[in-house]
N, C-alpha and C positions, 0 to 999 in steps of 0.2 A: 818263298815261292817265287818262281820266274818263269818266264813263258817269253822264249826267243826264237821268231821266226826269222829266218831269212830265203832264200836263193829269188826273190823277184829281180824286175829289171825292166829293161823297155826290148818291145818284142814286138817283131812285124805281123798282123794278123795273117793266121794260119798256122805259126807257131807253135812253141810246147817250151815250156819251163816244169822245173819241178821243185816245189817251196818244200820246206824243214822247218818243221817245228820240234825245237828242245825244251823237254818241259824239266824240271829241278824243283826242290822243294816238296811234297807231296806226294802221294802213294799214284805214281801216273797209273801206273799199270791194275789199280781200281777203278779206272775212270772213263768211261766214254769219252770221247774226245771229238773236237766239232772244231770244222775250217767256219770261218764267217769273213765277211768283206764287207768294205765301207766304199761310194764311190764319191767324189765329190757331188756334194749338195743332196747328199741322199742317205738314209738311214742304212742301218746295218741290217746285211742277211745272211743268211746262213747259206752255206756252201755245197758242204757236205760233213758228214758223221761215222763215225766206227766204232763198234762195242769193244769193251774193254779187254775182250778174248778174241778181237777184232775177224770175229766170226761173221759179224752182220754189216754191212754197211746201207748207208743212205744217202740220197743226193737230194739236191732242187733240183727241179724241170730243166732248168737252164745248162746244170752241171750233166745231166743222165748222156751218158756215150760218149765223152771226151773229157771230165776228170775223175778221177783215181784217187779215192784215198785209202791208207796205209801207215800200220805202224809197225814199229821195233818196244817192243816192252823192255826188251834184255838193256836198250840205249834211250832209253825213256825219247824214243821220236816218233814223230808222226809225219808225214810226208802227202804233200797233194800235188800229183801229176795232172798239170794241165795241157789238155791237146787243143789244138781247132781256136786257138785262141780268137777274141775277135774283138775290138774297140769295145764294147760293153762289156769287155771282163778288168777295164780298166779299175783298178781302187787298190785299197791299203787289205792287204790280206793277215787275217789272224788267228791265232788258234787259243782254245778253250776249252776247259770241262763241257759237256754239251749242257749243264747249270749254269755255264756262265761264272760258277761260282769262284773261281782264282783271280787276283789280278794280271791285269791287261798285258800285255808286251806293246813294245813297238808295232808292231806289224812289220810288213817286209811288202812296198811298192811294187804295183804290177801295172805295167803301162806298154796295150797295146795298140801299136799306131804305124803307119807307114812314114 
């Protein structure tokens, strides 16, 4: 099982990046799938979410009107378009069963700063 995010970076607030999540190992395409983030000095939260037939989605308060998320079942990925970026969307971005239950990936660094 693996779980490889990538496309963050550093990004001037107001911006927009858009993260890839590749998931392998496991039946992706039975599985809700959930963005979560980590910021320095602070626990993990959840981002946002998509049902497996990614008919339904879900955000935080924080995420609702400026990220997106999206998958490809046929490319086992999941995708989180972020707009409106702003210094508090700073942290390690990750993705996951919305269980939690896979192990971890790297994340992929998102660093918004002027």
């Amino acid at each position: 099982v693996q779980l490889v995010e990538s496309g963050g970076g550093l990004v001037q607030p107001g911006g927009s990046l858009t993260l890839s999540c590749e998931a392998s190992g496991f039946m992706f395409s039975n599985y809700a799938i959930g963005w979560f983030r980590q910021a320095p000095g602070k626990g993990q939260e959840f981002v946002a979410g998509i049902s497996y037939t990614a008919v339904t989605t879900h955000y935080a308060n924080f995420a609702k009107g400026r990220f997106t998320i999206s998958r490809d079942n046929a490319k086992n990925l999941v995708y989180l378009e972020m707009n409106s970026l702003k210094p508090e969307d700073t942290a390690v971005y990750f993705c996951n069963d919305m269980e939690k239950g896979q192990p971890w990936g790297q994340g992929t660094q998102v660093t918004v700063s002027s």
